[in-house]
C-alpha beads as a LAMMPS data file, in Angstrom:
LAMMPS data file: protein, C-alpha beads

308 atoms
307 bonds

1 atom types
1 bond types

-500.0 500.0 xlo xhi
-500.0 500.0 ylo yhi
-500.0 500.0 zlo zhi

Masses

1 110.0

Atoms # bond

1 1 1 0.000 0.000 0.000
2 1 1 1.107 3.223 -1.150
3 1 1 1.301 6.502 0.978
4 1 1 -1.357 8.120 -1.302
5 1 1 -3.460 5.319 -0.499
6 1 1 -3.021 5.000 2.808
7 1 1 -4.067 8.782 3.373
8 1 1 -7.037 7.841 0.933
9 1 1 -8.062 5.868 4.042
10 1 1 -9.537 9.098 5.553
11 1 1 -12.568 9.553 3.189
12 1 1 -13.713 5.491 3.605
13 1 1 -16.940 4.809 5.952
14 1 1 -15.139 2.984 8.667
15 1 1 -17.465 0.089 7.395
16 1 1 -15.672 0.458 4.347
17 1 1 -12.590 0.448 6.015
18 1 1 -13.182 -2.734 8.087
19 1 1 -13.951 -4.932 5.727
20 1 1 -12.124 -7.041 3.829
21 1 1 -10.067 -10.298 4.224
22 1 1 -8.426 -10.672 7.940
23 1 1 -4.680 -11.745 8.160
24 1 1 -3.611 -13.721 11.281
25 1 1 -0.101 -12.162 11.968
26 1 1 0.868 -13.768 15.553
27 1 1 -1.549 -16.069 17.636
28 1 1 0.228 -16.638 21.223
29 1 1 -0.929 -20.117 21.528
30 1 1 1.238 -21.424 18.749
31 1 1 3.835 -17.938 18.059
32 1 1 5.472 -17.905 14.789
33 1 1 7.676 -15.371 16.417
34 1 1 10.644 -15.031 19.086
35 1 1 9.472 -12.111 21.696
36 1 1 11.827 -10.440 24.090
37 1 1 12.000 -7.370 25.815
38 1 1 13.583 -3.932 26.267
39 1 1 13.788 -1.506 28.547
40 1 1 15.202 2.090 29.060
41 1 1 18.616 0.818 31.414
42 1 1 20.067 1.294 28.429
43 1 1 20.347 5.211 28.415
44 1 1 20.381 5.126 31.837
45 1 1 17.237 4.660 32.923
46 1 1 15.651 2.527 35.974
47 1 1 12.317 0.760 34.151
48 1 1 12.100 -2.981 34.058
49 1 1 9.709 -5.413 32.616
50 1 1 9.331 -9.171 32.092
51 1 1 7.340 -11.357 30.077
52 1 1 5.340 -14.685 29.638
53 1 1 3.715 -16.459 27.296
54 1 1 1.456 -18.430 29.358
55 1 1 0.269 -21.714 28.037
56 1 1 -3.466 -20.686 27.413
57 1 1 -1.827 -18.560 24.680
58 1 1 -1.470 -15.195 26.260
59 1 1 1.564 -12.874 26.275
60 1 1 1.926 -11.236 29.261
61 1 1 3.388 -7.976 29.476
62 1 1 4.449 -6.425 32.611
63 1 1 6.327 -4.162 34.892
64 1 1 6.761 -0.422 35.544
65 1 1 7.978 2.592 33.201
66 1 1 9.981 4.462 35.703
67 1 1 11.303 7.938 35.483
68 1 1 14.913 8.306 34.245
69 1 1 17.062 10.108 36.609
70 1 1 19.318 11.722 33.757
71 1 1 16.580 12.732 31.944
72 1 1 14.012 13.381 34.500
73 1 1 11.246 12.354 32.165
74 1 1 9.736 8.855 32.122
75 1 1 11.530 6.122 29.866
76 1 1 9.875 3.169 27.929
77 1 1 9.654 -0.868 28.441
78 1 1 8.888 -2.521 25.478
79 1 1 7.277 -6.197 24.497
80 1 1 9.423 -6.933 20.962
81 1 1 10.241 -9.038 18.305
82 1 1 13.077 -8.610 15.471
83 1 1 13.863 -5.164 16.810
84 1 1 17.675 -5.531 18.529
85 1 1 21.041 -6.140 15.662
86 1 1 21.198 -10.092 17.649
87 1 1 17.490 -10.880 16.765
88 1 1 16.355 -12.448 13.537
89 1 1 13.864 -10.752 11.635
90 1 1 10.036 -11.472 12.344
91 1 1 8.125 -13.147 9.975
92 1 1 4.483 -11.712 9.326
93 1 1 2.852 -12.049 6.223
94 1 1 2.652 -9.027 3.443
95 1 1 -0.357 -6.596 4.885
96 1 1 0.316 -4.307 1.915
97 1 1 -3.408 -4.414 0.813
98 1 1 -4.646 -4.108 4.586
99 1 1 -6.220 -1.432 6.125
100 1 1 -5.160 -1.339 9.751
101 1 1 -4.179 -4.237 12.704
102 1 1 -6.647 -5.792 14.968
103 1 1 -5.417 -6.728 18.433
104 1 1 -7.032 -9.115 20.872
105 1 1 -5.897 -7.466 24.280
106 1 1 -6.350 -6.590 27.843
107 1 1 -4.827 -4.240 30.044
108 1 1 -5.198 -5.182 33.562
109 1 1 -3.997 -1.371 35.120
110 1 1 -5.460 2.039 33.975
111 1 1 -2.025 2.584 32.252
112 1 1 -2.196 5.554 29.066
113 1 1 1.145 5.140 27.727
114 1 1 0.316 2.248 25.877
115 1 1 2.315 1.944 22.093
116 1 1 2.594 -0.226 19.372
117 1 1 5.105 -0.016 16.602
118 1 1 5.974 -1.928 13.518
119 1 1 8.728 -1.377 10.721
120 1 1 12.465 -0.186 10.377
121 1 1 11.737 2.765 8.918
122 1 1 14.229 5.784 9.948
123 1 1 13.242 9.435 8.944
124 1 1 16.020 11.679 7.425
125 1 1 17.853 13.829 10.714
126 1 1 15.953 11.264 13.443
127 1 1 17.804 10.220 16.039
128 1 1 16.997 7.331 17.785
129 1 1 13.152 7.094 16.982
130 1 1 12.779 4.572 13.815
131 1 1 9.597 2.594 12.959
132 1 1 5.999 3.914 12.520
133 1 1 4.768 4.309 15.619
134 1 1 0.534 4.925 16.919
135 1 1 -1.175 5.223 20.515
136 1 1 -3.083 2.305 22.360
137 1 1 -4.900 5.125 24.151
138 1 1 -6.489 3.615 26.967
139 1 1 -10.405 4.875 25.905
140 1 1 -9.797 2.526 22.826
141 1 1 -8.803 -0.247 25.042
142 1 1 -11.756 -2.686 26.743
143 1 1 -12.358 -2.004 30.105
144 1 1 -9.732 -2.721 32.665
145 1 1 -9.326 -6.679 33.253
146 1 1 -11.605 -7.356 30.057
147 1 1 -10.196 -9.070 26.807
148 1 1 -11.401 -7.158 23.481
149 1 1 -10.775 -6.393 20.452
150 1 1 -9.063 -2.476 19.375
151 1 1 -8.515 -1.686 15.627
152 1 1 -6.116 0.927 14.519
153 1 1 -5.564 1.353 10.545
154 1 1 -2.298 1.954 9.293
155 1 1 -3.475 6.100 8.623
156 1 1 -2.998 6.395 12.394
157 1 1 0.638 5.470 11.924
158 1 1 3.493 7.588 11.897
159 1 1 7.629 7.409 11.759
160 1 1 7.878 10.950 12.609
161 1 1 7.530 11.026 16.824
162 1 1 9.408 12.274 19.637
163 1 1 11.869 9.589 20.890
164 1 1 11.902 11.055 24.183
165 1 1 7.837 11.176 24.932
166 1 1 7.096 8.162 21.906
167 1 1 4.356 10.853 21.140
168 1 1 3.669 11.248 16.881
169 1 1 4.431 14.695 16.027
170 1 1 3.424 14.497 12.610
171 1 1 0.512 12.717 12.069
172 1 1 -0.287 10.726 9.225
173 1 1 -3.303 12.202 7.460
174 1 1 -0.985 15.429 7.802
175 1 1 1.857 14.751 6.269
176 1 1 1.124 11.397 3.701
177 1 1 5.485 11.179 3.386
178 1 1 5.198 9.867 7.017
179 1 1 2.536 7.203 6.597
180 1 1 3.300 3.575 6.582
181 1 1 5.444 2.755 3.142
182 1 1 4.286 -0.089 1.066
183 1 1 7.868 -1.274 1.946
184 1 1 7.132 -2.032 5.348
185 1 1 4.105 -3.491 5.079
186 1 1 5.059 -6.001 2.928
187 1 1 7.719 -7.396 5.087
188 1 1 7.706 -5.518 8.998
189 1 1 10.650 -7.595 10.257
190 1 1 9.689 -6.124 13.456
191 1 1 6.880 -5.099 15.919
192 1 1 7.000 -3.827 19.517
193 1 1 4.385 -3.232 22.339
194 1 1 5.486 -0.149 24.883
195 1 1 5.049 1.637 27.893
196 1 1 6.551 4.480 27.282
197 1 1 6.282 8.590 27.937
198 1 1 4.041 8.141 31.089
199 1 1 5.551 6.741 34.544
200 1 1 3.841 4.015 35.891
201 1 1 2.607 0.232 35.924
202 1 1 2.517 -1.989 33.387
203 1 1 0.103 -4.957 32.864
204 1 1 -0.921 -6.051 29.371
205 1 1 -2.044 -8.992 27.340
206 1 1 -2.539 -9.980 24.181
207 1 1 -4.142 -12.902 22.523
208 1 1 -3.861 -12.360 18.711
209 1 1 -2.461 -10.072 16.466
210 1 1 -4.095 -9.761 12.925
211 1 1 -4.676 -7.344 10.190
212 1 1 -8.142 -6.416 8.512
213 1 1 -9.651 -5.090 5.955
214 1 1 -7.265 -7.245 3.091
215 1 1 -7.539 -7.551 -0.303
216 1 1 -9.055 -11.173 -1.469
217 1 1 -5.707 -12.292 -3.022
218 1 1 -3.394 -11.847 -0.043
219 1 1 -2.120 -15.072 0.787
220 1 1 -1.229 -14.462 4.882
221 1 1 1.636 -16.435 3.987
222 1 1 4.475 -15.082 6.982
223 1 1 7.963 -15.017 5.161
224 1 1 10.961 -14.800 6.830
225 1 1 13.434 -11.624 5.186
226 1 1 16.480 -12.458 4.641
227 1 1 19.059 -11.779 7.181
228 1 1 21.653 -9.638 5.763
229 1 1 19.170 -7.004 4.220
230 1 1 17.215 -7.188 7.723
231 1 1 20.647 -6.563 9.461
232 1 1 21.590 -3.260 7.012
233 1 1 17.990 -2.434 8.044
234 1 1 18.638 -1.837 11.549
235 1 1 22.188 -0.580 10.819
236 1 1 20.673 1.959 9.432
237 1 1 17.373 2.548 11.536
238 1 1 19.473 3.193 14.404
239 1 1 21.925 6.350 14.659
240 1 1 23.847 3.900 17.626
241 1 1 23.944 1.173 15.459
242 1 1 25.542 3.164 12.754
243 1 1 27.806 4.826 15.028
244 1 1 29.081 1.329 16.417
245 1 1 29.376 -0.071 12.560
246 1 1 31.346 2.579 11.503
247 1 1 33.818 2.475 13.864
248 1 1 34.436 -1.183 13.785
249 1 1 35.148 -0.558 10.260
250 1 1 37.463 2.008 10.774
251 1 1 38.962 0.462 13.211
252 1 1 38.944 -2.935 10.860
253 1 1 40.620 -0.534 8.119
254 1 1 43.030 0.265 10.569
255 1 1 44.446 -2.485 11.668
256 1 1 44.464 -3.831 8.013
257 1 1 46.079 -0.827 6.902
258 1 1 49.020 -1.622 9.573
259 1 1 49.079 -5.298 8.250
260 1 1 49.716 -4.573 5.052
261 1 1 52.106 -1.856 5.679
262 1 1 54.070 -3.949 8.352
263 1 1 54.101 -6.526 5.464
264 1 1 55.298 -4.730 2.928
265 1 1 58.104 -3.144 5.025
266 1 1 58.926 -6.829 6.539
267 1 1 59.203 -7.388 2.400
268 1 1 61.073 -4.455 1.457
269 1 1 63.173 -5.096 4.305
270 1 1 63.751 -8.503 3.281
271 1 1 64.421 -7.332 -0.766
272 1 1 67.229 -5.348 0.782
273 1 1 68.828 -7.810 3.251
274 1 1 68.756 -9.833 -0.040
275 1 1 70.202 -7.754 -2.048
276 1 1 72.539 -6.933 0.459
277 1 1 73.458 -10.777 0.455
278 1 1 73.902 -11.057 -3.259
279 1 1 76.414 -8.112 -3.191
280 1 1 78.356 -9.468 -0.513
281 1 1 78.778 -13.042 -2.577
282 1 1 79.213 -11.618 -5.419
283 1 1 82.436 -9.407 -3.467
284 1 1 83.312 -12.358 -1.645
285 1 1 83.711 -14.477 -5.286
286 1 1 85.741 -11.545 -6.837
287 1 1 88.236 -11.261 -3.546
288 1 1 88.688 -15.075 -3.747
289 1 1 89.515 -15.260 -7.940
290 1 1 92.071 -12.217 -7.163
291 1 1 93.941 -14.223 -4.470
292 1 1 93.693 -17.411 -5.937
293 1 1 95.933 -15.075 -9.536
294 1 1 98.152 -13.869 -6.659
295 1 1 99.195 -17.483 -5.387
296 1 1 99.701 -18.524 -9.172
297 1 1 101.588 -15.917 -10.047
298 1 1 104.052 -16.109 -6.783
299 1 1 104.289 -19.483 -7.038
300 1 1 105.426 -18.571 -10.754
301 1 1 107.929 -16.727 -9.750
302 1 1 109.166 -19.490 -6.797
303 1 1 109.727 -21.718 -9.539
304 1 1 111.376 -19.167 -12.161
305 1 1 114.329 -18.249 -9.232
306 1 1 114.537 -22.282 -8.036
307 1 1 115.603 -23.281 -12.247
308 1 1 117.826 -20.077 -12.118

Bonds

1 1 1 2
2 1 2 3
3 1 3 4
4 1 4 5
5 1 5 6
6 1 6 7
7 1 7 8
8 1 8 9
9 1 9 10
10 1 10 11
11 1 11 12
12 1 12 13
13 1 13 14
14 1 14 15
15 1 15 16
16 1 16 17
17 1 17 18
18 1 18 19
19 1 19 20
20 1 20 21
21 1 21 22
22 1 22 23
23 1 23 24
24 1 24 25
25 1 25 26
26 1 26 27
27 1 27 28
28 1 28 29
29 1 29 30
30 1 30 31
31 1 31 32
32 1 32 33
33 1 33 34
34 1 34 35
35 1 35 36
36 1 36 37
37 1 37 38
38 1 38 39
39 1 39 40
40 1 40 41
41 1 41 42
42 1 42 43
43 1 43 44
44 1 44 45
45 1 45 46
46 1 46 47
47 1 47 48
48 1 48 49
49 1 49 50
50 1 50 51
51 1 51 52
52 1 52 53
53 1 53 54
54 1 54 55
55 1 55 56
56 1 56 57
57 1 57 58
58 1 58 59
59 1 59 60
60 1 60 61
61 1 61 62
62 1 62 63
63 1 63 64
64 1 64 65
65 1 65 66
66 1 66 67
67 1 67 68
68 1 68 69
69 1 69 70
70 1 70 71
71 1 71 72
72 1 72 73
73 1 73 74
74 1 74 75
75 1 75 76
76 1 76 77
77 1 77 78
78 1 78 79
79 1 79 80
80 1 80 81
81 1 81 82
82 1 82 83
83 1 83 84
84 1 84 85
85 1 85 86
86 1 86 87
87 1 87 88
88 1 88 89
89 1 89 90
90 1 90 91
91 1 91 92
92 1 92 93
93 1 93 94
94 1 94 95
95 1 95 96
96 1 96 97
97 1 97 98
98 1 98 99
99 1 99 100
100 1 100 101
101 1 101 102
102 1 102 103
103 1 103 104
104 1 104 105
105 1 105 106
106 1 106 107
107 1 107 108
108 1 108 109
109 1 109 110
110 1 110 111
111 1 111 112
112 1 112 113
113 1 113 114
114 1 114 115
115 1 115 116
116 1 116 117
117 1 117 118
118 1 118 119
119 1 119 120
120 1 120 121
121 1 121 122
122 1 122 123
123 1 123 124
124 1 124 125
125 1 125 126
126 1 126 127
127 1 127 128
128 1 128 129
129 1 129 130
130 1 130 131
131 1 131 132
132 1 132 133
133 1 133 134
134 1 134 135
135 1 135 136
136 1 136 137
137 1 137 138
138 1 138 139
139 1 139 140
140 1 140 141
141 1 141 142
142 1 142 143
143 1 143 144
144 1 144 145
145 1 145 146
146 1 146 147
147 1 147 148
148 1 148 149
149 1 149 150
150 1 150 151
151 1 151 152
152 1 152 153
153 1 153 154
154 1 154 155
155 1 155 156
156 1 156 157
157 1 157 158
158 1 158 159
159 1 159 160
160 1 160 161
161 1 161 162
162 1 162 163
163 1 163 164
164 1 164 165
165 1 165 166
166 1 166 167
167 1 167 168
168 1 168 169
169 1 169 170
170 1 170 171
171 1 171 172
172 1 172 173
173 1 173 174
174 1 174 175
175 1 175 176
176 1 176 177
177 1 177 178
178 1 178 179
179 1 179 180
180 1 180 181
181 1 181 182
182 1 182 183
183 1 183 184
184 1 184 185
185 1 185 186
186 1 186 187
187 1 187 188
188 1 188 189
189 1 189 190
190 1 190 191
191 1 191 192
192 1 192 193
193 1 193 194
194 1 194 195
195 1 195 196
196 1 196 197
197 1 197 198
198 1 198 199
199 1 199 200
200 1 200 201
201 1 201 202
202 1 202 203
203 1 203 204
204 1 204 205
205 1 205 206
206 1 206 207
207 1 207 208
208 1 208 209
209 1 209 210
210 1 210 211
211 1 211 212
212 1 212 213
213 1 213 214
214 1 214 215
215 1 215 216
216 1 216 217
217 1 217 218
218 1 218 219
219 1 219 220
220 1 220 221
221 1 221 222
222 1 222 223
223 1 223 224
224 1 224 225
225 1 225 226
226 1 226 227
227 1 227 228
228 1 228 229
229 1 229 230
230 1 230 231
231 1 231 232
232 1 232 233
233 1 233 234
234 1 234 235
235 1 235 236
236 1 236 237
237 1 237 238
238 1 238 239
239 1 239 240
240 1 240 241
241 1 241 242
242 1 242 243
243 1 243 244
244 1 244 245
245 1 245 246
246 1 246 247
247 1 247 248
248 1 248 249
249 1 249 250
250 1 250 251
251 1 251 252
252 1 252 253
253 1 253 254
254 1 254 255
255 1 255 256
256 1 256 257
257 1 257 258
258 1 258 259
259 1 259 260
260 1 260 261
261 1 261 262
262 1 262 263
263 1 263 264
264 1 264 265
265 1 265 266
266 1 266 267
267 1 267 268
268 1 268 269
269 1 269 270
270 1 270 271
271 1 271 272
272 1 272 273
273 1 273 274
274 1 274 275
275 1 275 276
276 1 276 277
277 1 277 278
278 1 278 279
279 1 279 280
280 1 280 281
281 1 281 282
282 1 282 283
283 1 283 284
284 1 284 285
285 1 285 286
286 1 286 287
287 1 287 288
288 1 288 289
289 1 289 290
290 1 290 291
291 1 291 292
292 1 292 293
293 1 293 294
294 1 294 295
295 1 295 296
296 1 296 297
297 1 297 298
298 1 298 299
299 1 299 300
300 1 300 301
301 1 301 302
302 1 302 303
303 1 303 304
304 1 304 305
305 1 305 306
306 1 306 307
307 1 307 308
């Protein structure tokens, strides 16, 4: 799906816009995917989280966003898979002809800092912020304790939000540039749950993941992508990342650049002590022919004054 028509969204009937073939992307009871999780230790911070995937099929998702002392702001805690340079790409099937996810969740605390994020996506002079990024406000949610269902379409979606807060700054229907790429919907590689921008407790769940409103001839087929294009992905999604590849490979230059120049000067070195061998042979040869038509010629002369 193309920006244009993701921003097209805006003039559907929401009947419109719900309809349509629904993709299961991750069911908990059987999950296609690896989930970990993240939290804000490190820049510093003092949040912590933990998670289970219980065997009724239900990730749990808890702990506390907690203020970070450097920053004196709140930090984030985050419920993630394919995210981190170690982690192999998700697999979720191509959503390009979706309109929006559907998640089967509960929050068990009245907790409004609730995010969900998808996609590597990096926007030109961002720092650490990458991925398009939208609000589980907690009036969306079910009530408190209560498993149901909240809808978000991919027009409520953004890449261009604070990394400080997680709040979008440019919206969407604003700014089309900043709306979900067809790119990343075809292949995420990544998706994260967060508590993030507001301090406090931490207690959701979540059932299924899916995406509605799809075109008839998507196949829901998950495809892993492949790993060296995933890894250049984050590389680049992540100004820390970059920072760390870059000097690896300056320091890999480096130290190849003092190889070879040890090597060649351990060759030149060794052209010279060569040389230097040759030369002394080739004097050593010459001396020993010169003495050798000394002795002849004495021994010449011995014999010339012993017949005299």
């Amino acid at each position: 799906m193309s920006n244009n028509s993701i921003s097209d969204v805006d003039e559907k009937s929401d009947a419109n816009a719900m309809s349509g073939k629904k993709i299961l992307l991750e069911d908990f009871s059987n999950p296609t995917n690896k989930w970990t999780v993240m939290n804000d230790p490190v820049m510093g911070g003092e949040s912590y989280s933990s998670l289970e995937i219980t065997e009724d099929g239900i990730a749990k998702f808890t702990g506390k966003c907690a203020i970070v002392p450097k920053l004196s702001a709140p930090g984030f805690i985050t419920m993630e898979t394919g995210s981190q340079f170690y982690q192999k790409p998700a697999k979720f099937a191509d959503i390009s002809t979706c309109e929006g996810f559907e998640f089967e969740i509960k929050t068990n605390t009245e907790y409004n800092g609730y995010r969900v994020s998808f996609g590597k996506a990096h926007v030109k002079g961002g720092r650490f912020a990458y991925g398009y990024k939208a609000p589980l406000a907690l009036e969306d949610m079910p009530a408190v304790g209560e498993f149901g269902t909240v809808m978000i379409p991919f027009k409520k979606f953004s890449d261009k939000w604070n990394d400080a807060t997680g709040d979008i700054t440019v919206e969407c229907s604003d700014d089309p540039s900043y709306c979900p790429s067809e790119q990343w919907l075809k292949r995420m590689e990544t998706m994260s749950f967060w508590g993030e921008g507001i301090e406090g407790m931490v207690d959701l769940e979540v059932k299924t993941i899916s995406a509605f409103g799809c075109d008839a001839s998507a196949t829901g087929i998950a495809e892993e992508p492949p790993m060296l294009q995933s890894e250049i992905h984050t590389i680049g999604s992540n100004p820390f990342y970059l920072g760390f590849t870059m000097m690896i490979t300056l320091l890999l230059v480096c130290v190849l650049s003092c190889v070879c120049c040890c090597y060649h000067r351990r060759r030149a070195q060794t052209q010279r002590y060569n040389k230097a061998v040759d030369q002394l042979g080739d004097m050593t040869l010459e001396g020993a022919v010169y003495r050798d038509d000394d002795f002849e010629d004495q021994f010449e002369d011995e014999n010339d004054l012993e017949l005299s």
